[in-house]
Structures are given as C-alpha cells and as structure tokens.
C-alpha angles and dihedrals in degrees: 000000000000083000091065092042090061100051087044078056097054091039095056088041087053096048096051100035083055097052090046093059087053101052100051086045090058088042082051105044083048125026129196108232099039103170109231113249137217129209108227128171127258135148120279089221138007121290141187133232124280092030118143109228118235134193088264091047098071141051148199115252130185117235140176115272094205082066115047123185118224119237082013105151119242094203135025094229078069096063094034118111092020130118124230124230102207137034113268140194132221118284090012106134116245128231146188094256100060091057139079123247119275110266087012095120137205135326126005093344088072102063097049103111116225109276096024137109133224103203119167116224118196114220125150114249100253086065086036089074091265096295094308100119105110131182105286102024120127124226147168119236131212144190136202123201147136137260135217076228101062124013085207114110104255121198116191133166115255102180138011134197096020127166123230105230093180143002104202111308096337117102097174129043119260114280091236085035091244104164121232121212110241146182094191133066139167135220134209096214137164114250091255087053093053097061093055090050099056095039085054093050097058087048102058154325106318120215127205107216107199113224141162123292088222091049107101103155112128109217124207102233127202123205125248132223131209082243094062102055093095100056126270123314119265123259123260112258116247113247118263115259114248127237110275118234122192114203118247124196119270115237109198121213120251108256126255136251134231129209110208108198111200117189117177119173109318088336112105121182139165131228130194131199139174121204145102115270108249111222 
C-alpha cells in the first residue's frame, strides 16, 4: 500500500510540476503587455562630422512607439546623401537636425542654416583673444577707425552674439580642446549682419572680444573716443562769487564860497559867491 501511494505521489508531482513549466514558458514566449516597437533610422557604427551618409553608414533600430522622436527618419534612402553636422554614436537616433539640407552640399556650405550668412573676418592672434576662439563660441566684434569727423582714433562695437562658424580650416573644436592659433574666422551672420561686417572691415583694425555661450544679453554700446581713455573730463569750476557791496547813501559835500576882491584906482571893494566850480 504505502508503496502505491508513493508512486501515485510522484506521479501527481510529476503531472503538475510539468503543466506549470508550460505554462510560464508560454507566459514567457509570449507576454501579455508587449509594447509595441518602431524602425527608425541611426548609424551601424560611429561617425564624424561632415561625413556624407551612405547606404552602409546607417542602420534600422527598434523604438518604443509610446515615445516618438521628432525629425526621426522612417527610411534610410532619406538620410542618404546627406552630411551630418555633429559627431554620432552608434544606435543614436538620427534628426533632422543633425543633419545638413538637402542639396546643401558639402563643408561648411552644409551647416549654414536657410536665411543665414558665413562671412570671414581677419584679425592677428593677439586681437583674436590669443588663438581661443573655437568652432561654436560666440563673440562681439569691433572695429576702430577714424573719421574725417573727427582725426581722433574711434572703437564701437559693430555685432553681438555671434557664432563662430570656423576658425581656419577647422569646422569643429579639437577633440582634447586644445586651442590654434588662428588669423581667420568665420562667422554664421544674418544677411543684415554681414554687411556690416564687411563695411567695418574696409574702415579700420577689427577685434574679436570672447564671451559665454549662455550669455545672450545684447548691450547698447557707446563709442569711444582716444580722448576718453583717461576718464571723463572734469568738470568747469564754477566762477568765484564777487564781493558783495551794498549801496550806501552819497553825502555831498556843502559848496564852497568864494571872496572877489575889486580894486580900481583908490577904490577898493569885496565880493562874495557860493557855488561848485564848473569844469
């Protein structure tokens, strides 16, 4: 007896171990709450800026529909033949807005943004703020100059804000941000920008002034002239009071008189008058 019941036992043990391993493989294979997945496109290994994407840079990845990416790409012939503007990894996904415009080109042409200038501006690398301008600072320019105004030297201040686009031939910083010194920048400007620019650049010595990126604050600047490097001039004295005098009534003096004597012959007489002498 107890010999049967064991095997009953082992064979119940069996029976029900066995369902329960199918049934969490099957929960497994196929679970309930899949989150549903989308193919967008991304590279299949690392690549630098500037490169041109071809067909074998770029790959499909699954993503989460429940999060879309905007300016994502569907379909790798839309990326295709375009350049990219920044460095990627693999799997990143890529956007629009990593990416030149279509029919762009290549270089610096393709990261020039529609309605935007690239304009190079000389300067020696002491004004150039000693060779740190890289790829991507913002800076102000000025110019100094004379007038046929005025013969005294004259700095103002001709942009603000404006991103440096190159430095040389370099469109994009040193990997270890080592700075080069450089003569040449260039600058990413509106249209409007760019012709004073390039006005300010035929009058006089341009300066490149270094500030923050997050610095956006446009400043109204004043020119200054040679004159005023030494502070502003004093001010005039004010002229020193006079003595105040009060008037004070004017005695005149009595007049005075005069004594005539007449003597004719053995006649002798006297004559007396009061009055002031006329002159």
């Amino acid at each position: 007896m107890n010999g049967r019941r064991i095997t009953t036992a082992l064979l119940i043990a069996l029976v029900v171990s066995g369902l329960c391993t199918y049934a969490l493989s099957r929960k497994i294979s196929h679970p309930a709450n899949k989150v549903p997945q989308k193919m967008y496109v991304a590279p299949s290994r690392p690549l630098q800026a500037g490169v041109l994407l071809a067909a074998g840079d770029v790959e499909l990845v699954s993503w989460p529909m429940s999060n879309p990416v905007e300016g994502a790409f569907l379909k790798k012939e839309d990326v295709v033949g375009r350049s990219l503007l920044y460095p990627m990894d693999k799997g990143q996904l890529i956007t629009d807005k990593v990416l030149s415009a279509s029919g762009s080109g290549l270089g610096l042409a393709g990261k020039i943004p529609d309605g935007m200038r690239a304009i190079a501006l000389r300067s020696d690398e002491v004004v150039g703020v000693a060779g740190f301008l890289l790829p991507g600072s913002h800076l102000d320019v000025l110019v100094t100059y004379r007038s046929d105004k005025s013969p005294e030297p004259t700095t103002m201040t001709v942009l603000q804000n404006a991103e440096v686009l190159a430095t040389g031939h370099q469109v994009q910083p040193d990997p270890e941000g080592k700075p080069a010194p450089v003569t040449v920048v260039t600058l990413l400007l509106k249209p409007e920008d760019a012709e004073r620019a390039v006005l300010a650049s035929t009058q006089g010595t341009i300066h490149f002034v270094l500030r923050s990126g997050s610095d956006k604050a446009i400043a109204h600047e004043t020119p200054i002239m040679l004159s005023q490097l030494g502070g502003t001039p004093s001010a005039v004295p004010a002229p020193a009071a006079q003595p105040h005098v009060s008037a004070a009534p004017i005695h005149h003096a009595a007049a005075p008189t005069f004594v005539v004597e007449t003597i004719m012959g053995d006649k002798q007489s006297t004559a007396k008058f009061t009055g002031d002498i006329q002159q």
